[in-house]
Backbone as JSON Lines, residues from 0, in Angstrom:
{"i":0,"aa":"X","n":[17.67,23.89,27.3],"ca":[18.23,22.66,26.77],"c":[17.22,21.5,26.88]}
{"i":1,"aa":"X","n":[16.57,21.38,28.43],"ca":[15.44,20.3,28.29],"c":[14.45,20.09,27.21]}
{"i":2,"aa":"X","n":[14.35,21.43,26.88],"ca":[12.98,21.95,25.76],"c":[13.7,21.33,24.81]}
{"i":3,"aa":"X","n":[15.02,21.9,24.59],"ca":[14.86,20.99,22.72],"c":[15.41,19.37,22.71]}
{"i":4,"aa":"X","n":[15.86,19.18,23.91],"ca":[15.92,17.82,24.15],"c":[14.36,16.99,23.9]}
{"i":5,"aa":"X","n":[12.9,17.18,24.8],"ca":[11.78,17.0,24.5],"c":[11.15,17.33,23.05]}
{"i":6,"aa":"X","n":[11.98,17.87,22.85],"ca":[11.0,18.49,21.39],"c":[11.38,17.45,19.89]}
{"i":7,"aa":"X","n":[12.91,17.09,20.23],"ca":[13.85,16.12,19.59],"c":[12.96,14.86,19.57]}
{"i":8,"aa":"X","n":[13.19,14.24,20.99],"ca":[12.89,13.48,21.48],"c":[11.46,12.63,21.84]}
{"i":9,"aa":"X","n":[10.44,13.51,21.43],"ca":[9.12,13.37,21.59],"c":[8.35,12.42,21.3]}
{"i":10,"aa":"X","n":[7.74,11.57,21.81],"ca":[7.0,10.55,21.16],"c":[6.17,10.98,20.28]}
{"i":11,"aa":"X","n":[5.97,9.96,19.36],"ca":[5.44,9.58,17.93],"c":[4.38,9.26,18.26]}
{"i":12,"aa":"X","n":[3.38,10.34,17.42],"ca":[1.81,9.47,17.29],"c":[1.84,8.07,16.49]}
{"i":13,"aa":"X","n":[1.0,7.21,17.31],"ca":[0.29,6.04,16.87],"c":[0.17,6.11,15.22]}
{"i":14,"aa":"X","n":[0.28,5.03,14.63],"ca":[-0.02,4.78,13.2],"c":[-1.66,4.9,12.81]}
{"i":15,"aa":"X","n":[-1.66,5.34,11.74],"ca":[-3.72,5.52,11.61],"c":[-3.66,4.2,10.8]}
{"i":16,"aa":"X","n":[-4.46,3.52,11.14],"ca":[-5.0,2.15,10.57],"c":[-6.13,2.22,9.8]}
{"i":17,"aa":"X","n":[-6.36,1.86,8.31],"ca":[-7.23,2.18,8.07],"c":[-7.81,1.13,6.59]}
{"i":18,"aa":"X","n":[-8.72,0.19,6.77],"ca":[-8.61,-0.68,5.69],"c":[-9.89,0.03,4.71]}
{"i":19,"aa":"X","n":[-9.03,0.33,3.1],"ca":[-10.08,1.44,2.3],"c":[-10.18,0.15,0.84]}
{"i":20,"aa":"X","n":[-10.98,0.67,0.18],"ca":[-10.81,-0.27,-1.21],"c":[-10.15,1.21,-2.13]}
{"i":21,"aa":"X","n":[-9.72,0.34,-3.34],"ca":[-8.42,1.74,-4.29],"c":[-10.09,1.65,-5.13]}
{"i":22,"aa":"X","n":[-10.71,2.99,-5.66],"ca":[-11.59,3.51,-6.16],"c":[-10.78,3.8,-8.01]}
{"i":23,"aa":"X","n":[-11.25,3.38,-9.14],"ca":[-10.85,3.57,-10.32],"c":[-9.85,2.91,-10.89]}
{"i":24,"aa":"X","n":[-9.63,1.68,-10.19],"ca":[-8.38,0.74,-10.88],"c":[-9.09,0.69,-12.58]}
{"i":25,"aa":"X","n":[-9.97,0.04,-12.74],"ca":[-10.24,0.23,-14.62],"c":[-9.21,0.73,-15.1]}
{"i":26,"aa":"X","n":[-9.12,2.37,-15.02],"ca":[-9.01,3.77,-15.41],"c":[-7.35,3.66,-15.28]}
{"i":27,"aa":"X","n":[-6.18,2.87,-14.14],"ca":[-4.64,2.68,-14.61],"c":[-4.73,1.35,-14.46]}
{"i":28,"aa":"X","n":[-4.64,0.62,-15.12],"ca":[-4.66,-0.65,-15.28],"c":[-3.97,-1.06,-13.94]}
{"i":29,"aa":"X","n":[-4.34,-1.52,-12.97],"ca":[-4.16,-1.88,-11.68],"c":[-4.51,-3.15,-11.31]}
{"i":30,"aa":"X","n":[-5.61,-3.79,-12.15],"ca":[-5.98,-5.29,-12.43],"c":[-4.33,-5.53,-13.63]}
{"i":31,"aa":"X","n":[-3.98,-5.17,-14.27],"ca":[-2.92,-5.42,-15.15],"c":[-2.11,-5.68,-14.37]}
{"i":32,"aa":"X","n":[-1.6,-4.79,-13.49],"ca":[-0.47,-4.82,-12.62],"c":[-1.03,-5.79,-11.22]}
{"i":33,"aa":"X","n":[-1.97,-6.18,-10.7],"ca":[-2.19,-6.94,-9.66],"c":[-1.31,-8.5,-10.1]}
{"i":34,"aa":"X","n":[-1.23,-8.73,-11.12],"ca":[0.09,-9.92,-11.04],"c":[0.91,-9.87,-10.38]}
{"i":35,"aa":"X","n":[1.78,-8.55,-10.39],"ca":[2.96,-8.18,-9.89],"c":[2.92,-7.87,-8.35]}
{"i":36,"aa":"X","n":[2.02,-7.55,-8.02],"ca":[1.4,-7.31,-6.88],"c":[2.09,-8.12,-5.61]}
{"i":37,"aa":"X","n":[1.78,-8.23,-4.07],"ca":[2.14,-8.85,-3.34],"c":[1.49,-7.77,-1.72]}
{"i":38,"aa":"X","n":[0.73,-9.4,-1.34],"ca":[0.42,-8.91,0.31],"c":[1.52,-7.87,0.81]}
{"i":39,"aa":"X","n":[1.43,-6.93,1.55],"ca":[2.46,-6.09,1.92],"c":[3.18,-5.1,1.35]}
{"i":40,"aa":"X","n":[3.26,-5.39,0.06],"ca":[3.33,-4.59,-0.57],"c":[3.24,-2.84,-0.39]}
{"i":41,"aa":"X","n":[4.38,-1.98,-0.34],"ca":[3.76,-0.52,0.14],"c":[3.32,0.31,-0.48]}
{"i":42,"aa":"X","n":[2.22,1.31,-0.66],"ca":[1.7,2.2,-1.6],"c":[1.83,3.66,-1.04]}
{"i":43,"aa":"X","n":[2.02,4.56,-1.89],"ca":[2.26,6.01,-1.37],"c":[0.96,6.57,-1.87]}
{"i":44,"aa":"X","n":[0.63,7.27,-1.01],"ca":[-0.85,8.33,-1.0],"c":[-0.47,9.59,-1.03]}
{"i":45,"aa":"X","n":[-1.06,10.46,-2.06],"ca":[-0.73,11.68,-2.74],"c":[-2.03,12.38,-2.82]}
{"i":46,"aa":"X","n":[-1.85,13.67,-1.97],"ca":[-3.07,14.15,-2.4],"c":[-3.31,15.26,-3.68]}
{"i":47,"aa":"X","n":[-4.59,15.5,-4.85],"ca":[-4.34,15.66,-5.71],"c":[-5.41,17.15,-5.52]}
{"i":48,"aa":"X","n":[-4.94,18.27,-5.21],"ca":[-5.84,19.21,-4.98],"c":[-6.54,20.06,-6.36]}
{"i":49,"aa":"X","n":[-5.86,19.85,-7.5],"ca":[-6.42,20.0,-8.5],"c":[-7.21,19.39,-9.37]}
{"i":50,"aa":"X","n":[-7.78,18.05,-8.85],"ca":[-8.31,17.43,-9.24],"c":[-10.38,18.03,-9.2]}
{"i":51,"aa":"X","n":[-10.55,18.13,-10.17],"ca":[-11.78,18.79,-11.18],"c":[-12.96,18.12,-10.55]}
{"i":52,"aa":"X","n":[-12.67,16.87,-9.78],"ca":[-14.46,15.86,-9.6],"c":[-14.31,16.03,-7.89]}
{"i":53,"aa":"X","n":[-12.71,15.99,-7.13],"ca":[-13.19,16.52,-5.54],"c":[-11.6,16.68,-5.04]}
{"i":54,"aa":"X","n":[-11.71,17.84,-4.72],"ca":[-10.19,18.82,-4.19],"c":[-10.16,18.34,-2.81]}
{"i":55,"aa":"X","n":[-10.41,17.05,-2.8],"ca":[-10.06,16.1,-1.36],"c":[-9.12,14.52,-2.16]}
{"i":56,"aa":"X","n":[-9.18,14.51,-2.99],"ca":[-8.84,13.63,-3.86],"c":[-7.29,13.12,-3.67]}
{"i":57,"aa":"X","n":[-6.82,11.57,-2.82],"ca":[-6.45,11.29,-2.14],"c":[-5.65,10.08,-3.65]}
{"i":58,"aa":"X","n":[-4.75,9.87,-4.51],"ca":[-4.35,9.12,-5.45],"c":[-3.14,8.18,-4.93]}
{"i":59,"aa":"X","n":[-3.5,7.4,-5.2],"ca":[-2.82,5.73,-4.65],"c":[-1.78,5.18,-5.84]}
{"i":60,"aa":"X","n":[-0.53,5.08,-5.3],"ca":[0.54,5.06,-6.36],"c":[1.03,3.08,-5.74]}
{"i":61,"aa":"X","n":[1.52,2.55,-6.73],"ca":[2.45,1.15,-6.19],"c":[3.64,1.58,-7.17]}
{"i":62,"aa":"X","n":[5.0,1.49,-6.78],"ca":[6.24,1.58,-7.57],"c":[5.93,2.58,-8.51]}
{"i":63,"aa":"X","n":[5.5,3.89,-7.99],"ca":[5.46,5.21,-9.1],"c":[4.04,4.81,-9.85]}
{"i":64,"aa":"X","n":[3.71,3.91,-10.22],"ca":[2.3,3.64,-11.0],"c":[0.95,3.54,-10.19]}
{"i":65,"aa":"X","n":[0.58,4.95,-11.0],"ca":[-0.85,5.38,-10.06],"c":[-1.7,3.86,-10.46]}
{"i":66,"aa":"X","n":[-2.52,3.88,-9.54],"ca":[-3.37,2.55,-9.57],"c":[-5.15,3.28,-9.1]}
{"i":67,"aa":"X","n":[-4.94,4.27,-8.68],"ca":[-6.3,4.93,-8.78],"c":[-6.77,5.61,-7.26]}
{"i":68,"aa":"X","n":[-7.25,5.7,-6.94],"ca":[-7.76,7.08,-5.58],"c":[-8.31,6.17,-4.26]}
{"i":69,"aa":"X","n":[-8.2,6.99,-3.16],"ca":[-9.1,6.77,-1.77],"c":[-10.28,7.24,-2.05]}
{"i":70,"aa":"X","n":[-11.47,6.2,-2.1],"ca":[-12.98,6.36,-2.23],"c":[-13.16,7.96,-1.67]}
{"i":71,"aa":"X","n":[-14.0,8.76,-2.08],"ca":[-14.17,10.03,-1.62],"c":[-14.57,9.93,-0.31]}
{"i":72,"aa":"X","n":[-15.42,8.86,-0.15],"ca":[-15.69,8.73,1.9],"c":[-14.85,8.64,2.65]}
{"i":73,"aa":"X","n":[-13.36,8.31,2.21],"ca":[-12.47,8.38,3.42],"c":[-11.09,9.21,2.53]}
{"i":74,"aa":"X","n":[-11.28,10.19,1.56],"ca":[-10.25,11.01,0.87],"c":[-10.23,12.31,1.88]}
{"i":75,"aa":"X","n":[-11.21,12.74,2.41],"ca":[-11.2,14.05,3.38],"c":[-10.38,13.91,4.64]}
{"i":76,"aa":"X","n":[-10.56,12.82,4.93],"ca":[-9.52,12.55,6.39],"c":[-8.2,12.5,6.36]}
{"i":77,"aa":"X","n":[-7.92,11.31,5.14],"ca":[-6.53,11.14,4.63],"c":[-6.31,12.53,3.87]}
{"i":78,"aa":"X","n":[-6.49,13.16,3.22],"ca":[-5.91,14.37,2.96],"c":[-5.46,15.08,4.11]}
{"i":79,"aa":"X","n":[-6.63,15.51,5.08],"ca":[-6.43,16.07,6.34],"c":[-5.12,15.87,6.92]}
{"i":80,"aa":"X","n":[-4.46,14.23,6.58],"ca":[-3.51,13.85,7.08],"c":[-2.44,14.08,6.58]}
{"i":81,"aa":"X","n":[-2.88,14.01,5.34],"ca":[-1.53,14.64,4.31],"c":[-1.06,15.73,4.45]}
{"i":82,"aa":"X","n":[-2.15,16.94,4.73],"ca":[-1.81,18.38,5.17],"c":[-0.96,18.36,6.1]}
{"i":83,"aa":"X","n":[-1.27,17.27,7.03],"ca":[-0.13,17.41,8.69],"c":[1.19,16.87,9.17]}
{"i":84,"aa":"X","n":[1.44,15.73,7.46],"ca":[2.78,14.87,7.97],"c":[2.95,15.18,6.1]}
{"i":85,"aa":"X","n":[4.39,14.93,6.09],"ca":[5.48,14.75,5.06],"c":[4.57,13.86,3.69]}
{"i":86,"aa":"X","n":[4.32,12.21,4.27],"ca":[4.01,11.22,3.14],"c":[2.74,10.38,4.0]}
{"i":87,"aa":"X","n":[2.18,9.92,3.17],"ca":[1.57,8.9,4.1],"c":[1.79,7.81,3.26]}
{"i":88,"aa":"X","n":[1.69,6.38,3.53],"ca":[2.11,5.29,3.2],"c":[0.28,4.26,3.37]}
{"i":89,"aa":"X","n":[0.45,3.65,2.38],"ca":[-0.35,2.27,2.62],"c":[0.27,0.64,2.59]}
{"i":90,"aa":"X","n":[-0.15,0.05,2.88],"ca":[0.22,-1.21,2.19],"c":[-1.08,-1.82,1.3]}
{"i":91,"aa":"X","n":[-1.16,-3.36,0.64],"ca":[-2.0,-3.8,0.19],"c":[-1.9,-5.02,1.0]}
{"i":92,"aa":"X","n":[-2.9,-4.94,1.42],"ca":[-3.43,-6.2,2.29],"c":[-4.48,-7.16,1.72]}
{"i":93,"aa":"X","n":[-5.04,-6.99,0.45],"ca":[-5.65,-7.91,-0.11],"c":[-5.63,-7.48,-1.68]}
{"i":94,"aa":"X","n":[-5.68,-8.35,-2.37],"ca":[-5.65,-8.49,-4.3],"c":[-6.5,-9.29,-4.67]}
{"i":95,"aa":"X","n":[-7.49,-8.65,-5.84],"ca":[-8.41,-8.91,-6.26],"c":[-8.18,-10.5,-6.73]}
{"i":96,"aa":"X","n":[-9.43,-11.07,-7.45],"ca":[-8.92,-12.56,-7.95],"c":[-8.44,-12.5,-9.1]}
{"i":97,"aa":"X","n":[-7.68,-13.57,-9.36],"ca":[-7.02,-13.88,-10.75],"c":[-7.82,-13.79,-11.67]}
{"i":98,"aa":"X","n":[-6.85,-13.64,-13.05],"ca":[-8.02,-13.91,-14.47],"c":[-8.82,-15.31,-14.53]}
{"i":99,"aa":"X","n":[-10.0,-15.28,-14.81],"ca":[-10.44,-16.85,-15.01],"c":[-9.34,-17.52,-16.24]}
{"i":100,"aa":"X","n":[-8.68,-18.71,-16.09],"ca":[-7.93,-19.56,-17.27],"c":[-6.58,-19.11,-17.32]}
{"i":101,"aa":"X","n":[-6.25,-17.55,-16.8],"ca":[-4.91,-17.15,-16.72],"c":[-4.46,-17.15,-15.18]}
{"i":102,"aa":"X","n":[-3.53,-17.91,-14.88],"ca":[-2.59,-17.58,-13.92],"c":[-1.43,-16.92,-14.04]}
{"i":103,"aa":"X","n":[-1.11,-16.11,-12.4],"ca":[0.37,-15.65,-11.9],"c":[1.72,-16.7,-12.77]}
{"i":104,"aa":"X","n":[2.49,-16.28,-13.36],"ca":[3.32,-17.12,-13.76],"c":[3.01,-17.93,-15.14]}
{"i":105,"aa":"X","n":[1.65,-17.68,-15.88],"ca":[2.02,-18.88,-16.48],"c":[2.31,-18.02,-18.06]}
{"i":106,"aa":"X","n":[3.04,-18.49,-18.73],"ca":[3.44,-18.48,-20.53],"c":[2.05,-18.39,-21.09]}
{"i":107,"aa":"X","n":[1.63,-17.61,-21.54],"ca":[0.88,-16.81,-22.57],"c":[1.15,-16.49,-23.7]}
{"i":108,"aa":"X","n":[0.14,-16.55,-24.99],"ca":[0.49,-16.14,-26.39],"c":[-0.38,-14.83,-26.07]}
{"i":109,"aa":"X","n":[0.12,-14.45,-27.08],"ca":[-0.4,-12.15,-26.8],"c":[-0.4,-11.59,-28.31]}
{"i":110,"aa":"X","n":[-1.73,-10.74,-28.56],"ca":[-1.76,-10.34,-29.94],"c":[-0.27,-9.27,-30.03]}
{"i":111,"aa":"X","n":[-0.06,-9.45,-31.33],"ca":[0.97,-8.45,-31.84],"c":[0.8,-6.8,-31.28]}
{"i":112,"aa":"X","n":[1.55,-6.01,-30.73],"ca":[1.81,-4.87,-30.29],"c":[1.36,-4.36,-29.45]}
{"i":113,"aa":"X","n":[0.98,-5.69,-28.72],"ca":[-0.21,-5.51,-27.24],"c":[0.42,-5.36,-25.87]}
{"i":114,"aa":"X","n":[0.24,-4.48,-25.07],"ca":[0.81,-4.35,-23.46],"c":[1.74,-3.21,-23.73]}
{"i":115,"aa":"X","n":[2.3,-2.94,-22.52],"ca":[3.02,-1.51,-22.11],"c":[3.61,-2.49,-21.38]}
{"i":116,"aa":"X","n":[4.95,-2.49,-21.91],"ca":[6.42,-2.83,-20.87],"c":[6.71,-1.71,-19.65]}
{"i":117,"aa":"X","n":[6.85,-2.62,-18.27],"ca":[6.93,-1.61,-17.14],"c":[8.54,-2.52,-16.72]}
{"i":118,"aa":"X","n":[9.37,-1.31,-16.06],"ca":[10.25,-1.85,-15.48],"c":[10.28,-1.86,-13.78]}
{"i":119,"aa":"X","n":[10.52,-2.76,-13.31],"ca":[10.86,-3.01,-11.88],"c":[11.46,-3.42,-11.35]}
{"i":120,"aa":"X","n":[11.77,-2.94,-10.82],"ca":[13.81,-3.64,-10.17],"c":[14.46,-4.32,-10.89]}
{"i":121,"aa":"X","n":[14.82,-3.37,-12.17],"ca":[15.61,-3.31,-13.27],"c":[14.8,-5.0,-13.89]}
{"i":122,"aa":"X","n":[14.11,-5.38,-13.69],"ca":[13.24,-6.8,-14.37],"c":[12.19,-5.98,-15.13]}
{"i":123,"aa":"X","n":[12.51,-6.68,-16.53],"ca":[11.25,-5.99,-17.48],"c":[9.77,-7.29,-17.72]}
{"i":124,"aa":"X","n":[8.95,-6.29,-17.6],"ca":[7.57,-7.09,-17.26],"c":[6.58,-6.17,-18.5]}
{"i":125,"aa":"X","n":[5.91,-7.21,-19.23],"ca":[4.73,-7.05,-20.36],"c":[3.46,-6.89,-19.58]}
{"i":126,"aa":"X","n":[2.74,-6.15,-19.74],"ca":[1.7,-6.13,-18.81],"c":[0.52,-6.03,-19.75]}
{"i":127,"aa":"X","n":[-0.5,-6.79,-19.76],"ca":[-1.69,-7.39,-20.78],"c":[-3.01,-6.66,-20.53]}
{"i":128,"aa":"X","n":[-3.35,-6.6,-21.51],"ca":[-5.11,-6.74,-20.73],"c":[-5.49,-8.07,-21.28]}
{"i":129,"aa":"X","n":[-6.36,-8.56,-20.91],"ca":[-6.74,-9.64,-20.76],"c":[-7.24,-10.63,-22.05]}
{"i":130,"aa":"X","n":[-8.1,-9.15,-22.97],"ca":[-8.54,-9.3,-24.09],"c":[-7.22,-9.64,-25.31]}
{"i":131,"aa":"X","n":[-6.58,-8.95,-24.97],"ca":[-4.78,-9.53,-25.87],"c":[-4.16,-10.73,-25.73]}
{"i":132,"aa":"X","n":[-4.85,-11.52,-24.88],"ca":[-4.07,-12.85,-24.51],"c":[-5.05,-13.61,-25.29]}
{"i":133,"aa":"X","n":[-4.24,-14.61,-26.41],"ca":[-5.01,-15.5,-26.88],"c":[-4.76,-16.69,-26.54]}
{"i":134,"aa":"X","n":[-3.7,-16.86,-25.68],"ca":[-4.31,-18.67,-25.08],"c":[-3.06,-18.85,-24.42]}
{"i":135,"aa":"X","n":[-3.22,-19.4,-23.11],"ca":[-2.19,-20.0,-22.19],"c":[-0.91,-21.32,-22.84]}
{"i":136,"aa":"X","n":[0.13,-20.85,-22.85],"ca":[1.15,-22.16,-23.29],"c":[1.09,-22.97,-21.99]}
{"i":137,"aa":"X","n":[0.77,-24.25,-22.47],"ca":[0.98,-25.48,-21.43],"c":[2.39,-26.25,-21.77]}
């Protein structure tokens, strides 16, 4: 009975701390989505063993939308880790800078049939590239 009481009961390894940069934002528009973004924010890490360029390949999701990979210098460890627990989790602790002339929040004109509507907590959001925005409403 002690045994599966201890076994229940067992302390929890320490959290791995680990500050990485996301490798291939270009490639899912992740600068698109850094509007939406927010310090703290949590990200799920998936490892992608079929992946063709390195079967250590470690892919970084925010709200289901891949945003791009753990640099290959630290994808071998975090996989390692993935092999040994359920999920692993990130947060975002820092976001790139704003568009030059476009801000968070502000009314934008946008060429005709431009952006991919994403939904998030049932709030629907236009998401740009940068080149589609033709001029800030003041």
């Amino acid at each position: 009975m002690w045994n599966l009481l201890k076994k229940t009961f067992r302390r929890t390894p320490p959290p791995v701390v680990a500050q990485v940069p996301v490798a291939g934002l270009a490639y899912y528009r992740a600068e698109d989505l850094a509007s939406l973004m927010h310090r703290g924010d949590l990200l799920d890490l998936r490892h992608e063993p079929d992946n063709p360029h390195d079967a250590n390949a470690v892919m970084i999701f925010w709200h289901h939308n891949k945003i791009g990979y753990v640099p290959s210098e630290y994808a071998r460890e975090l996989q390692s880790l993935l092999d040994r627990h359920d999920s692993l989790c990130g947060k975002i602790v820092e976001i790139g800078k704003e568009c030059e002339g476009v801000n968070i929040g502000d009314q934008v004109a946008f060429a005709k049939y431009s952006g991919s509507e994403i939904t998030l907590e049932d709030k629907k959001y236009l998401i740009l590239n940068l080149e589609d925005v033709l001029g800030v409403i003041k």
